[in-house]
C-alpha positions in Angstrom: 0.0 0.0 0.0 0.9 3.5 -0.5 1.8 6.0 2.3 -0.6 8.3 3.0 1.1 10.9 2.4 2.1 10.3 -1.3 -1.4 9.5 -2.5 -2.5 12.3 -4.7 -6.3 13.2 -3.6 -6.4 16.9 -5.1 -8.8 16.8 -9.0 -6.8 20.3 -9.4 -3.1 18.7 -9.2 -4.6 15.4 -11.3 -5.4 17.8 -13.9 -3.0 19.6 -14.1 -0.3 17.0 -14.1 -2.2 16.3 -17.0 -2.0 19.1 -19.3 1.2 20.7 -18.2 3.3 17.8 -16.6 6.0 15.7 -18.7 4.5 12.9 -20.3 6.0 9.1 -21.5 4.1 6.1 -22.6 3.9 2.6 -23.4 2.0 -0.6 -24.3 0.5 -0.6 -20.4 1.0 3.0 -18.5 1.3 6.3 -19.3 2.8 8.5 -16.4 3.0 12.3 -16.4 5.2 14.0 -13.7 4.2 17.5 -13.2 7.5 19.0 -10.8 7.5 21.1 -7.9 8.9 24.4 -10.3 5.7 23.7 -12.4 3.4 22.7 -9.4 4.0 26.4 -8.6 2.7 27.9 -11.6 -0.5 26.4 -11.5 -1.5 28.3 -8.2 -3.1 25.1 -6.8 -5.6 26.2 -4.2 -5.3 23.2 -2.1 -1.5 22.8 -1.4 -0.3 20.3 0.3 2.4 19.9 3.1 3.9 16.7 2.3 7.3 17.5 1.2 7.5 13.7 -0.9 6.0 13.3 -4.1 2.5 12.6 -4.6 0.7 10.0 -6.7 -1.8 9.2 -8.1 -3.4 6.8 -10.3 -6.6 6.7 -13.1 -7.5 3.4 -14.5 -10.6 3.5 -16.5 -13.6 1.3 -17.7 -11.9 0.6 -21.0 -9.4 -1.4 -18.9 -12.2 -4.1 -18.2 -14.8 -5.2 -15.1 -14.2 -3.4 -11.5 -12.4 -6.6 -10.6 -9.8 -6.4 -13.4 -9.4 -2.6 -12.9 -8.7 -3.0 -9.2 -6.4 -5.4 -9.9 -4.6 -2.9 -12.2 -4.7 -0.6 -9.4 -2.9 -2.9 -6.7 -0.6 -3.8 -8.8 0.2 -0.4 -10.2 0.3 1.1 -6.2 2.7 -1.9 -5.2 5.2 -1.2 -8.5 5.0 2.8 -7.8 5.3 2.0 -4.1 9.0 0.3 -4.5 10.3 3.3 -6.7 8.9 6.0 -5.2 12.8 6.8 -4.8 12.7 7.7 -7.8 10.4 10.2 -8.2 11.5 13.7 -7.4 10.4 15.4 -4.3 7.6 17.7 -4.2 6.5 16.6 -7.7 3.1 14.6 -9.1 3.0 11.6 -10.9 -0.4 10.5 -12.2 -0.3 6.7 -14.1 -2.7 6.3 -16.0 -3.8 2.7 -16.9 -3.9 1.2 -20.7 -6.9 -0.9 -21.8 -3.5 -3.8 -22.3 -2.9 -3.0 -19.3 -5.5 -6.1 -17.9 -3.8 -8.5 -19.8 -0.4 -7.7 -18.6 1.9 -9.6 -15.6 3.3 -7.3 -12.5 6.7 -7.9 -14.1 5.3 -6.0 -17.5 3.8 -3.1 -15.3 6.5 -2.9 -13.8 8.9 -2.9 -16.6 6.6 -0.6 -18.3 7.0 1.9 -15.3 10.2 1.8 -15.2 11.2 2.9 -18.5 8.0 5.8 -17.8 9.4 6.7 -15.1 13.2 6.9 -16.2 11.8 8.9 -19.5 9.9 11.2 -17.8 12.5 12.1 -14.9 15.0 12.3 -17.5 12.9 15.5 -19.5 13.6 17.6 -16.6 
């Protein structure tokens, strides 16, 4: 499970992650990292104190049934949970599940967000 204090709650930050944050995809996840430098732009009204990064995670109904989705989800918190190292402080990640996504093993996810995750730390 995911700390508390990293789980992204705010629809403000989710959006704007979003539209202005650095994107990367693949075959299963898409992640986009929105960092502190631009979290201060958007003039969130609801800032937060946590000084780690937040996440957070969409996985829609084109991903399959609530069970399969949920599944998705656990698996996605447990990969993001183990390199949440890696992410840099003060910034917002949102992964966003791909309809393949259902089909794939927790090694795939994971290898998928890892090569994300170095792509989009690596645009800043």
């Amino acid at each position: 499970m995911l700390d508390a204090g990293h789980r992204l709650r705010d629809p403000d930050l989710f959006r704007a992650a979003g539209r202005r944050g650095h994107r990367a995809g693949s075959r299963t996840v898409v992640t986009h990292l929105l960092l502190p430098s631009e979290r201060q732009v958007v003039a969130m009204s609801g800032t937060s104190t946590t000084t780690g990064p937040q996440v957070g995670f969409v996985v829609s109904k084109a991903v399959g049934t609530a069970v399969v989705r949920n599944r998705v989800k656990r698996r996605l918190r447990h990969a993001v949970r183990e390199r949440i190292a890696t992410v840099p402080v003060g910034s917002v990640l949102v992964v966003r599940a791909q309809p393949a996504a259902a089909a794939a093993s927790y090694p795939e996810l994971a290898a998928d967000l890892d090569r994300c995750l170095q792509r989009v730390t690596e645009a800043r």
